[in-house]
N, CA, C and O atoms as a MOPAC input file, in Angstrom:
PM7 MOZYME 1SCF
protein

 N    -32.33800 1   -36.26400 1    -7.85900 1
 C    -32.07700 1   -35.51000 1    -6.65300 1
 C    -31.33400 1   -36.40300 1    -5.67100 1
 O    -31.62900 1   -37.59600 1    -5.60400 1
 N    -30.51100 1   -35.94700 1    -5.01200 1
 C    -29.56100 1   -36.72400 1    -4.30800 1
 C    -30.17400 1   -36.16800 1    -2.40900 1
 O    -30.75800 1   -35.17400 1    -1.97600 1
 N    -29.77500 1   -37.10200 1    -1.94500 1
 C    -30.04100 1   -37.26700 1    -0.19300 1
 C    -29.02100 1   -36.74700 1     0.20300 1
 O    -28.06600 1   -37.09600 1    -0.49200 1
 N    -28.74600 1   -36.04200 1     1.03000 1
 C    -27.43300 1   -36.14800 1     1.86900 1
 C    -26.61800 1   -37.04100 1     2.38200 1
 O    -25.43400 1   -36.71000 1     2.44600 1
 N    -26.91700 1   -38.06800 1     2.76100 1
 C    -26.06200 1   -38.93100 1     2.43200 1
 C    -25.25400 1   -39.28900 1     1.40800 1
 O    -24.08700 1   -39.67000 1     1.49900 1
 N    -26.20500 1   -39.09600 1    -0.01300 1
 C    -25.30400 1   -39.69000 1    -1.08400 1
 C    -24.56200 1   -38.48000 1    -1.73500 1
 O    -23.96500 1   -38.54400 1    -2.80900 1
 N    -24.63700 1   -37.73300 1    -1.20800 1
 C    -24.18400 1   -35.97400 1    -1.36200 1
 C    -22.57600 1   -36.02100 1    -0.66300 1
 O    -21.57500 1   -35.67100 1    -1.28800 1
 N    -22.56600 1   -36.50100 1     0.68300 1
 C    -21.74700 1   -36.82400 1     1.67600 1
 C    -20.68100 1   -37.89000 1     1.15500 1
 O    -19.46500 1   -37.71200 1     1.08800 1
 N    -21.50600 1   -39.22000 1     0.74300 1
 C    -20.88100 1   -39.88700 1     0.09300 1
 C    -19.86500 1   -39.51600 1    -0.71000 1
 O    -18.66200 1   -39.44700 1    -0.45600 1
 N    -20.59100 1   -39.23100 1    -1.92800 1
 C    -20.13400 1   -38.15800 1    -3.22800 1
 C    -18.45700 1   -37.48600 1    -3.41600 1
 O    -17.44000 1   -37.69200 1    -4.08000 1
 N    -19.01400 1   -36.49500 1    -2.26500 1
 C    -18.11500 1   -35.37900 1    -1.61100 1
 C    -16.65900 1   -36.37500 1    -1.28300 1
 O    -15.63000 1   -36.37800 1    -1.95900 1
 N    -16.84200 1   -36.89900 1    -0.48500 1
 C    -16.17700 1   -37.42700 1     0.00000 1
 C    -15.04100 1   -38.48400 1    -0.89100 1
 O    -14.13200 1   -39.16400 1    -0.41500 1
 N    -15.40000 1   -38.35900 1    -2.12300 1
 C    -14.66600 1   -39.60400 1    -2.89200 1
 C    -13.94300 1   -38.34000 1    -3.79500 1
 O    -13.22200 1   -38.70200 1    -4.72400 1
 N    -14.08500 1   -37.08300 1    -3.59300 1
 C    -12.58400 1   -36.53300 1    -3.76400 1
 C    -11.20300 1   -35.67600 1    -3.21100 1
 O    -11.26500 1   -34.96200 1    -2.21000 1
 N    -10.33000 1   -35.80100 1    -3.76900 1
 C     -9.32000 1   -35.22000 1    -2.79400 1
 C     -9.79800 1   -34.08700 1    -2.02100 1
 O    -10.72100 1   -33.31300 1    -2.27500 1
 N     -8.82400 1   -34.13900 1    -0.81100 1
 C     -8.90200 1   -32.71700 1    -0.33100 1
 C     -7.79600 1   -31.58900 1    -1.13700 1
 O     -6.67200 1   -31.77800 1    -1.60200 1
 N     -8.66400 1   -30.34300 1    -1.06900 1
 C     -8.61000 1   -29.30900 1    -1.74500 1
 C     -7.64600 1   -28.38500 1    -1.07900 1
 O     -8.02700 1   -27.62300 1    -0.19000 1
 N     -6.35500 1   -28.43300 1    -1.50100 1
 C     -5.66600 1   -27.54000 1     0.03400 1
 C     -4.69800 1   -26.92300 1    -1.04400 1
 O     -3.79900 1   -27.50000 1    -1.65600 1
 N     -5.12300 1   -25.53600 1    -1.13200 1
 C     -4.55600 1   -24.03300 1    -1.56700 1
 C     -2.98900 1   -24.13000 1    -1.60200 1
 O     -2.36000 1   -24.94000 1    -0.92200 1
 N     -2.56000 1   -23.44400 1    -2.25400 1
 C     -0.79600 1   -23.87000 1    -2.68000 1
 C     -0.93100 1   -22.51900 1    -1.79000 1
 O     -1.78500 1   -21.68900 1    -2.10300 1
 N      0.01400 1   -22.28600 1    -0.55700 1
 C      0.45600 1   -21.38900 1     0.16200 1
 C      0.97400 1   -19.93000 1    -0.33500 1
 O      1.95000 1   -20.01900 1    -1.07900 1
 N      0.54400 1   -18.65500 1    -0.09100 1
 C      0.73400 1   -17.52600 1    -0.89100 1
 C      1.87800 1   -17.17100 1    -0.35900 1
 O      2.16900 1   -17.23400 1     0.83500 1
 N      2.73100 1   -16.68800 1    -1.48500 1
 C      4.33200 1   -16.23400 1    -0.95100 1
 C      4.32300 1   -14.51000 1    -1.33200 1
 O      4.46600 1   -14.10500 1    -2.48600 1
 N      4.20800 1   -13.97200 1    -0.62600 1
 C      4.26200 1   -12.18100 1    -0.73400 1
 C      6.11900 1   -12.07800 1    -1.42200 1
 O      7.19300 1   -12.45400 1    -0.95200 1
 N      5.76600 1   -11.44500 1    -2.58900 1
 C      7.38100 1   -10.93000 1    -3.07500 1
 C      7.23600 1    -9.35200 1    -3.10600 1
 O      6.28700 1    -8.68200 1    -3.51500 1
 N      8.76100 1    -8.84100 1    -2.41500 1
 C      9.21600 1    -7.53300 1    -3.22200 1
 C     10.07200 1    -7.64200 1    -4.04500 1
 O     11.18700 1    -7.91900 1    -3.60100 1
 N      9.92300 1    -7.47000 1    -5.58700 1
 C     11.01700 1    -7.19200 1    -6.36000 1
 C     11.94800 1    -6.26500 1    -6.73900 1
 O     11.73500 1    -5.49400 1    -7.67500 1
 N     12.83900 1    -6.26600 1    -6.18100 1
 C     13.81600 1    -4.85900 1    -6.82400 1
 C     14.98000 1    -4.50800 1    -7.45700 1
 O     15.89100 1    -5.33500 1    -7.41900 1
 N     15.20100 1    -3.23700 1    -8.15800 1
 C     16.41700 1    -2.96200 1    -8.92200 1
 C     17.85500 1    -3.13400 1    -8.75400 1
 O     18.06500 1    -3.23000 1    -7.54500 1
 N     18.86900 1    -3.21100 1    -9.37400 1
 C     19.85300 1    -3.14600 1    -8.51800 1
 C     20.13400 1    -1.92100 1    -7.99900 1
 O     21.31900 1    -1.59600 1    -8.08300 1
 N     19.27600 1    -1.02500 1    -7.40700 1
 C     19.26200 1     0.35700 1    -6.46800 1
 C     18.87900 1     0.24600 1    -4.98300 1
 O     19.31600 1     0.82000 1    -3.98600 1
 N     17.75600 1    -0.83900 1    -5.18800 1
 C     17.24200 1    -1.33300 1    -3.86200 1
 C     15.96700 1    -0.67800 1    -4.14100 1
 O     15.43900 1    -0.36500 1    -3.07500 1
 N     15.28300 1    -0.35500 1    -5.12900 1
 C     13.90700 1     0.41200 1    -5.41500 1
 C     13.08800 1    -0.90100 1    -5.58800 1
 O     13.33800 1    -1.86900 1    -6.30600 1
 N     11.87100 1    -0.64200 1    -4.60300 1
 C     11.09100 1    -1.69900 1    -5.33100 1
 C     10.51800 1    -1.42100 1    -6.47100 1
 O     10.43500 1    -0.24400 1    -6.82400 1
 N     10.13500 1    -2.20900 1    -7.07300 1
 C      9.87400 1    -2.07100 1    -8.75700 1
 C      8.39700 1    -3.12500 1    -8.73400 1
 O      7.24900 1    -2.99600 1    -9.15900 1
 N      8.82500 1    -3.73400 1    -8.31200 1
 C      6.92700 1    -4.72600 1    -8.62200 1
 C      6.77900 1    -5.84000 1    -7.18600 1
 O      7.68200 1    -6.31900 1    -6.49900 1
 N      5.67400 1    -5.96400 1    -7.10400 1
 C      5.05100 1    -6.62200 1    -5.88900 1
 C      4.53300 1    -7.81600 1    -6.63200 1
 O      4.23000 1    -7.86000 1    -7.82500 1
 N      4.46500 1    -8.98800 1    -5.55100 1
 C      3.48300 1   -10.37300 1    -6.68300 1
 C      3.37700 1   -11.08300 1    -5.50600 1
 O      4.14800 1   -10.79300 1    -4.59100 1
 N      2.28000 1   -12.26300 1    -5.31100 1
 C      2.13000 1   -12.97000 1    -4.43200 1
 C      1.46200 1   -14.00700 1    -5.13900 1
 O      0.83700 1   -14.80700 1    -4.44300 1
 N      1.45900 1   -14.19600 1    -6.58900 1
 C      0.78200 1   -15.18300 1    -6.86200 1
 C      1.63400 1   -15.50500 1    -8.88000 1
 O      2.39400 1   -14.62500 1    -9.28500 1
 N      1.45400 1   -16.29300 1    -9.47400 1
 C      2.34400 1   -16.18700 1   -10.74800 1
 C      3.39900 1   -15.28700 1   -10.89000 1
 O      3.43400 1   -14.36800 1   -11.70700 1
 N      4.47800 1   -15.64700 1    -9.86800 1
 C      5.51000 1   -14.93100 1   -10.03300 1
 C      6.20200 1   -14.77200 1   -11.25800 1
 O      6.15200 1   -15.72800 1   -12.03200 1
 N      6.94400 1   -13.59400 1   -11.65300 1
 C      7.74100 1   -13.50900 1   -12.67000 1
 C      9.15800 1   -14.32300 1   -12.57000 1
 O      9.59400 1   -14.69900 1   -11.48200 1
 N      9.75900 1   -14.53300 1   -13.67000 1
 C     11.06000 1   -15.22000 1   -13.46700 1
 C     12.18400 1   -13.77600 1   -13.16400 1
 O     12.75900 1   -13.00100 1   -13.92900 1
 N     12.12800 1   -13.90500 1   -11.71700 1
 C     13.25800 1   -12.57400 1   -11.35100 1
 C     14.22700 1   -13.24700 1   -10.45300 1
 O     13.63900 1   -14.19600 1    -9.93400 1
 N     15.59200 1   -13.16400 1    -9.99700 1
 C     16.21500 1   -13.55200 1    -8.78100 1
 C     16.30800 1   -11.80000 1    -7.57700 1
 O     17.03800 1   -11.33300 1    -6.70300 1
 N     15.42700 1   -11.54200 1    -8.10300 1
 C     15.95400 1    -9.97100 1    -7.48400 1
 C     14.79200 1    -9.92300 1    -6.60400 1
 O     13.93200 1    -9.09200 1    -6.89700 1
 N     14.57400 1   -10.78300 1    -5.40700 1
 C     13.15600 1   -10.18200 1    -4.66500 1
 C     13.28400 1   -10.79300 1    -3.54500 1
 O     13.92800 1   -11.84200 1    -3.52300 1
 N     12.66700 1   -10.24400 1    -2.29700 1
 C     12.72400 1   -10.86400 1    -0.73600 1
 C     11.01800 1   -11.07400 1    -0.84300 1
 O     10.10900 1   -10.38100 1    -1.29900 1
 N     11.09300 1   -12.44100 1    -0.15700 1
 C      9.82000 1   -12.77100 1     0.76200 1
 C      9.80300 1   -12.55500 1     2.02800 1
 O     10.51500 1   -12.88500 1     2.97700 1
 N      8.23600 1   -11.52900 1     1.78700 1
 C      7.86300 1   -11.00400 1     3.05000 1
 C      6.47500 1   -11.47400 1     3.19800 1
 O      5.81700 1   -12.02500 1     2.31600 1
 N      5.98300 1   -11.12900 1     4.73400 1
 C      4.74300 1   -11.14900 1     5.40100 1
 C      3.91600 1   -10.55200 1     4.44500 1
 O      4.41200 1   -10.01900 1     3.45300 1
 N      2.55600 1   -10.58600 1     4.66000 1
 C      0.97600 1    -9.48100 1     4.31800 1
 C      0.89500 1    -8.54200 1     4.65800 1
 O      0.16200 1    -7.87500 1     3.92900 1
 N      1.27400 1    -8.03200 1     5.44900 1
 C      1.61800 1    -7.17700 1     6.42800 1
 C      2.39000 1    -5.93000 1     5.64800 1
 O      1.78500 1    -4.98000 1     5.15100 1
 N      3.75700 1    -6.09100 1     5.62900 1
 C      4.99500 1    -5.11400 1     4.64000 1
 C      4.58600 1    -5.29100 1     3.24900 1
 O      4.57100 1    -4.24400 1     2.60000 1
 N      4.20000 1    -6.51600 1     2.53800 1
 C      3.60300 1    -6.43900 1     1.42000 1
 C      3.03100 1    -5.64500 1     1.05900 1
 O      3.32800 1    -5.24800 1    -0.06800 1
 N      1.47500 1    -4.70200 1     2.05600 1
 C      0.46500 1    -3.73300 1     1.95500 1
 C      0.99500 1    -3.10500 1     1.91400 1
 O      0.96100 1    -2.81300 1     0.71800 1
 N      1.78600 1    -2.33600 1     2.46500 1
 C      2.45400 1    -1.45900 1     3.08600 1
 C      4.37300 1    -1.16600 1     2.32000 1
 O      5.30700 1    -0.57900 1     2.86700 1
 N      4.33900 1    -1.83100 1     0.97400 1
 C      5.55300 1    -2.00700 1     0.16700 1
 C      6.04000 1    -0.18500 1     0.36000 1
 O      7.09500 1     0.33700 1     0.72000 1
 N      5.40600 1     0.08700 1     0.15400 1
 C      6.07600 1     2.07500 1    -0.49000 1
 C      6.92500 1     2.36900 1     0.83000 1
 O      7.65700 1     3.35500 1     0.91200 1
 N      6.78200 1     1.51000 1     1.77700 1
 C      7.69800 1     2.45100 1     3.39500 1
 C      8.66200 1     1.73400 1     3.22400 1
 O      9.35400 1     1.81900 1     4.23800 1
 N      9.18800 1     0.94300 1     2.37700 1
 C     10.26400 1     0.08600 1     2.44900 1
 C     11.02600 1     0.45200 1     1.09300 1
 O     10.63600 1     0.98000 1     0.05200 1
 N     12.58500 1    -0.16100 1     1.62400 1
 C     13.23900 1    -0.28400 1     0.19900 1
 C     14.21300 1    -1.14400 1     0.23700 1
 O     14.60600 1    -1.16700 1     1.40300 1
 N     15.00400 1    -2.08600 1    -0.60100 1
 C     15.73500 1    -3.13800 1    -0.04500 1
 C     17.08500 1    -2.21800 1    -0.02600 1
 O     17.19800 1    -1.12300 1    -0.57500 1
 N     18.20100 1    -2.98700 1     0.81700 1
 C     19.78900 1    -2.73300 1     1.33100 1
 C     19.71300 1    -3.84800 1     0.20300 1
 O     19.29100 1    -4.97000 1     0.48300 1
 N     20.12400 1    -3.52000 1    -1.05700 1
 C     20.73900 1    -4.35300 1    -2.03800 1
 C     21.74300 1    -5.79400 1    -0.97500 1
 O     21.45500 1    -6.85900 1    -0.42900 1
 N     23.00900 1    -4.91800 1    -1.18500 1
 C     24.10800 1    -5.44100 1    -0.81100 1
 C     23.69600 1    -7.15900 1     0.71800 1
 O     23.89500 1    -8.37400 1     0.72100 1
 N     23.24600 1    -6.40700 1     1.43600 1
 C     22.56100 1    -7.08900 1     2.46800 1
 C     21.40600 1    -8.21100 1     2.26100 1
 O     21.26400 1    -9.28200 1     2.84900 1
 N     20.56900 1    -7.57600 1     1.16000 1
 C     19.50700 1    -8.18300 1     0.55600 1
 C     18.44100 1    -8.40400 1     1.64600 1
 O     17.96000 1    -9.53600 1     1.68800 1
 N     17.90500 1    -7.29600 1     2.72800 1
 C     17.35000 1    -6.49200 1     4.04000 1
 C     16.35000 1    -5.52700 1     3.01000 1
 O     16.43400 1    -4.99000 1     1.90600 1
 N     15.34900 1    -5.67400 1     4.12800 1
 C     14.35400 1    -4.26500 1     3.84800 1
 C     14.61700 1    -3.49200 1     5.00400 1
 O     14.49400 1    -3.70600 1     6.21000 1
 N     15.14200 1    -2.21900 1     4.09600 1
 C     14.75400 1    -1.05200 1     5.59700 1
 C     13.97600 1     0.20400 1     5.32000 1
 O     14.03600 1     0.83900 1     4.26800 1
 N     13.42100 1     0.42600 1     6.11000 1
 C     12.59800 1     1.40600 1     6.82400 1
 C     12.72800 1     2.82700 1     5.90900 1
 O     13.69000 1     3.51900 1     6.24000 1
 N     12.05500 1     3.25700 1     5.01600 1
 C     12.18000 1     4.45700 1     4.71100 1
 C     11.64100 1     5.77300 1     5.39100 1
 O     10.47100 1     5.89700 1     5.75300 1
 N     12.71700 1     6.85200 1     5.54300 1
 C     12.28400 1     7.57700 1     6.78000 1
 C     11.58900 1     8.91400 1     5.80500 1
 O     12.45100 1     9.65900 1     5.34000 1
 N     10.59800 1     9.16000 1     5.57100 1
 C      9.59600 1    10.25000 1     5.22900 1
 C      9.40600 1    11.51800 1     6.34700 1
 O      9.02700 1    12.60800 1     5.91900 1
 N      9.57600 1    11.40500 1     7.23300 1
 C      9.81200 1    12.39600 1     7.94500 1
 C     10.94500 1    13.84500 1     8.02500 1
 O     11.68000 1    13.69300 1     9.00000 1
 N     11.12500 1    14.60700 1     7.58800 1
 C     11.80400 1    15.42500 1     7.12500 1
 C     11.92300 1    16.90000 1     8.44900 1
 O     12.42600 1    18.00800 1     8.26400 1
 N     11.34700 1    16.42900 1     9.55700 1
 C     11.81400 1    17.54200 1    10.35300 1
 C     10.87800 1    18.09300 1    10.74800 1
 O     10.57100 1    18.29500 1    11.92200 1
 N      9.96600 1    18.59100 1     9.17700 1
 C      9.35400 1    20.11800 1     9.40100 1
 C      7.99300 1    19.74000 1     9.62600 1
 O      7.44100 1    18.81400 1     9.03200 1
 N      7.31400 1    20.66800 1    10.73000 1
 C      5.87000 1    20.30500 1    11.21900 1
 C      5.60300 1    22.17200 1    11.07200 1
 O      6.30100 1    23.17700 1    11.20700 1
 N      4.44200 1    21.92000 1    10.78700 1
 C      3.72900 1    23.19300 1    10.33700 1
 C      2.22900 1    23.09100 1    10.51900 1
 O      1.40600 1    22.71600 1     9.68300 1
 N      2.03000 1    23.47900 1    11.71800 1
 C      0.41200 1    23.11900 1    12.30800 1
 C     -0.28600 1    24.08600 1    11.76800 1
 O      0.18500 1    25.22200 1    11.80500 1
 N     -1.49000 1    23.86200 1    11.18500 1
 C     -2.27900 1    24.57600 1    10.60500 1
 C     -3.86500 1    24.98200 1    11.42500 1
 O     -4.18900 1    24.30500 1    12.40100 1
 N     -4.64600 1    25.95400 1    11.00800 1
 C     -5.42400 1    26.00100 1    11.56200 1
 C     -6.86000 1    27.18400 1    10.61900 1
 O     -6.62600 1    28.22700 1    10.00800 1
 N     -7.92000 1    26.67100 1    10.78100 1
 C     -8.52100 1    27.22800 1     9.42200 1
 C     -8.84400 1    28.92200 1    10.31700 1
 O     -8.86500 1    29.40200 1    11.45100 1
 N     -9.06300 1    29.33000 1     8.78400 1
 C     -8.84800 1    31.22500 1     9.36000 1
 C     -9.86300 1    31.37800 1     7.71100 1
 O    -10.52300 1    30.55800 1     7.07200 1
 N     -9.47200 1    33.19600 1     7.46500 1
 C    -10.38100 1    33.36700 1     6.59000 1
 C     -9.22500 1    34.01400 1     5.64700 1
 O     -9.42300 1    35.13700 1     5.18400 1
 N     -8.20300 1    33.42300 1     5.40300 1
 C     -6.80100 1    33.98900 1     4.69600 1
 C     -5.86600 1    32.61200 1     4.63100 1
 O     -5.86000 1    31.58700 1     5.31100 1
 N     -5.32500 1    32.92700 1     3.84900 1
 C     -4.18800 1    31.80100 1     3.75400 1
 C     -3.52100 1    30.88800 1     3.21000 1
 O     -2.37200 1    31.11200 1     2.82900 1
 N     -4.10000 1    29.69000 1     3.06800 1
 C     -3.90100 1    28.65700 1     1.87600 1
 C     -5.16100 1    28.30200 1     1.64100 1
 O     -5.95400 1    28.15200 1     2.57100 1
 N     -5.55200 1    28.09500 1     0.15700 1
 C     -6.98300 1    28.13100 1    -0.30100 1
 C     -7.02300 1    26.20700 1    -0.53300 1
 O     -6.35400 1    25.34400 1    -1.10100 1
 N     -8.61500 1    26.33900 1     0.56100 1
 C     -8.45700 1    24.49000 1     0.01300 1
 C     -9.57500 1    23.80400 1    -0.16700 1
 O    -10.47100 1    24.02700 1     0.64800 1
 N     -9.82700 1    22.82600 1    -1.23000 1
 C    -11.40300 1    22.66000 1    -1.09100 1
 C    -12.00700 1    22.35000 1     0.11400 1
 O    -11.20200 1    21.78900 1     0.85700 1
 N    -13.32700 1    22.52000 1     0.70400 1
 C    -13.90100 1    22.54100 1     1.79900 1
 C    -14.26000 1    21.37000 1     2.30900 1
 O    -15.30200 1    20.86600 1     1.89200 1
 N    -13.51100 1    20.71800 1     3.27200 1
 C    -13.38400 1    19.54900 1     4.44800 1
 C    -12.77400 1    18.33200 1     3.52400 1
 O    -13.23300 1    17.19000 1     3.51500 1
 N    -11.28500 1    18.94000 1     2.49300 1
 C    -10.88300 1    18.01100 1     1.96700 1
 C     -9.60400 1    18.92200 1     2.24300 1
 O     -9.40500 1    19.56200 1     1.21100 1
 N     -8.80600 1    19.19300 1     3.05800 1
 C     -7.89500 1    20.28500 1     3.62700 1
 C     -6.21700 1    19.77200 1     2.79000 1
 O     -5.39600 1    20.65900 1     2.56000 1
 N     -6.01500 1    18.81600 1     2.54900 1
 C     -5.16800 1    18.31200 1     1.79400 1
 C     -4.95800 1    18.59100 1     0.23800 1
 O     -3.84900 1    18.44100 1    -0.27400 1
 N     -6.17300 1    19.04100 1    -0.55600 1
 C     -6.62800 1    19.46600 1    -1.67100 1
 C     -6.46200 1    21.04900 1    -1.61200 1
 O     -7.30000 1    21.94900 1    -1.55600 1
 N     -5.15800 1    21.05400 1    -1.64300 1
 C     -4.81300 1    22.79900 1    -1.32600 1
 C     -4.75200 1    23.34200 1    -3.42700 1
 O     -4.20600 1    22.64500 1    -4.28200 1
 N     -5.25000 1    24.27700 1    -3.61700 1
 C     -5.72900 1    24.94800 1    -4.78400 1
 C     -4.71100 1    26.23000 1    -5.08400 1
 O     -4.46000 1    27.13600 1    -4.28900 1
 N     -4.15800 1    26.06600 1    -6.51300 1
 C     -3.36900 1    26.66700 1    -6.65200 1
 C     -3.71500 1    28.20700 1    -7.01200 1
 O     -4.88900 1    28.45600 1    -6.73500 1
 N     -3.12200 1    29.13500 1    -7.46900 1
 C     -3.56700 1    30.68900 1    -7.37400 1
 C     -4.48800 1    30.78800 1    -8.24400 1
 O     -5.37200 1    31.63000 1    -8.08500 1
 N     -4.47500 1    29.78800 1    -9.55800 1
 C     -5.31100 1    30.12700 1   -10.64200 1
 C     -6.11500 1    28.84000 1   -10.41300 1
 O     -6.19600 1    28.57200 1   -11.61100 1
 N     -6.56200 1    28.15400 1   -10.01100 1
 C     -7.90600 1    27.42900 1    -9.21800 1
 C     -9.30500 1    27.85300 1    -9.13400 1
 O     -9.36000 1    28.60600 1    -8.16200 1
 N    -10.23000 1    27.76600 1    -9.55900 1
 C    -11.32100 1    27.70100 1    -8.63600 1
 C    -11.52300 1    26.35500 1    -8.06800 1
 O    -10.88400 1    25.30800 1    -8.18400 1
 N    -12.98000 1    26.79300 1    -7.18700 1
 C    -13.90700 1    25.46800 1    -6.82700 1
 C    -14.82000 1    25.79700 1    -5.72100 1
 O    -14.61300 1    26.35000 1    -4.64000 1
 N    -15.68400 1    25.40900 1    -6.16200 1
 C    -17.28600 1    26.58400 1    -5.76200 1
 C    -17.04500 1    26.18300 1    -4.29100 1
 O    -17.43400 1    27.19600 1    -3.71000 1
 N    -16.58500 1    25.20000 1    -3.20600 1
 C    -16.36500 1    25.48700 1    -1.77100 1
 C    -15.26700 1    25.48800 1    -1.51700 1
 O    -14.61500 1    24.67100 1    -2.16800 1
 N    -14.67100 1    26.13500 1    -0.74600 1
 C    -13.46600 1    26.36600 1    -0.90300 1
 C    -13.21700 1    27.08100 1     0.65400 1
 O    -13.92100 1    28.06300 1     0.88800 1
 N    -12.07200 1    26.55500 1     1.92700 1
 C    -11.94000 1    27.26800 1     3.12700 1
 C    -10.41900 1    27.26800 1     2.80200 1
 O     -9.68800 1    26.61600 1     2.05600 1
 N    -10.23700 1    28.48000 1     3.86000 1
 C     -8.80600 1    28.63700 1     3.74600 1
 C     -8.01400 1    28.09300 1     5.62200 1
 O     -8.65400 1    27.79000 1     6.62900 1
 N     -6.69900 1    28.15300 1     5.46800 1
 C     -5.57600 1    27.90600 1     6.88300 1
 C     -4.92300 1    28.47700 1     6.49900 1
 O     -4.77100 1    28.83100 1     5.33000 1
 N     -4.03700 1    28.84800 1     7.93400 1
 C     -3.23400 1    29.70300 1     7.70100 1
 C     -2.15500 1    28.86900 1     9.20900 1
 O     -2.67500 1    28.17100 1    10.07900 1
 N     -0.47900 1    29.23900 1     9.13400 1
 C     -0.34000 1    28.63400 1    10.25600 1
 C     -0.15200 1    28.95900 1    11.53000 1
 O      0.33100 1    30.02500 1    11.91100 1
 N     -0.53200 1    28.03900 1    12.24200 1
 C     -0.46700 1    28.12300 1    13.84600 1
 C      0.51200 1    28.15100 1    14.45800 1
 O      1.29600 1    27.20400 1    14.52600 1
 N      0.67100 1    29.38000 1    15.08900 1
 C      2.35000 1    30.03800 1    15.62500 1
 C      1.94700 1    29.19800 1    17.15300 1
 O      2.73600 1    29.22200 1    18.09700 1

């Protein structure tokens, strides 16, 4: 059984332990699609930008400007807003999962409907 001291000692007679720094990659096609993410045993690719933790999580909102070799901003927004509001007609959806909209030939034993809000 060892003392703390000789524990301390011990400890102390080896290197310090200091983590090889994580490099966040996006890899992509020559389209500018990302295709694979890595931050640790990278693949042998020249096709990828280092980014933050941050855009890393968050890879699918991005896509690279090839040419530029830039990430920009993919815009998902398409215009159309269609506020909904639950009723007893309408679009059939499982119950307090409103996103889980059920097609004509569907069941599912709870089930509320929306319809939209003019």
């Amino acid at each position: 059984m060892f003392t703390e001291e000789e524990f301390l000692k011990a400890l102390s007679a080896f290197d310090e332990i200091i983590p090889d720094p994580i490099e966040y990659r996006l890899h992509y096609n020559d389209l500018g699609d990302i295709i694979m993410c890595s931050y640790q045993n990278h693949p042998a690719s020249t096709q990828y930008l280092i980014v933050d933790q941050k855009i890393y999580n968050n890879y699918t909102k991005y896509r690279i400007n090839v040419a530029q070799k830039k990430l920009e901003k993919v815009v998902f927004d398409l215009g159309i807003s269609v506020k909904l509001k639950r009723s007893n007609r309408g679009y059939a959806v499982v119950k307090n999962h409103a996103g889980l909209i059920l097609e004509s030939n569907e069941e599912h034993k709870d089930i509320e409907y929306y319809e939209a809000n003019n």
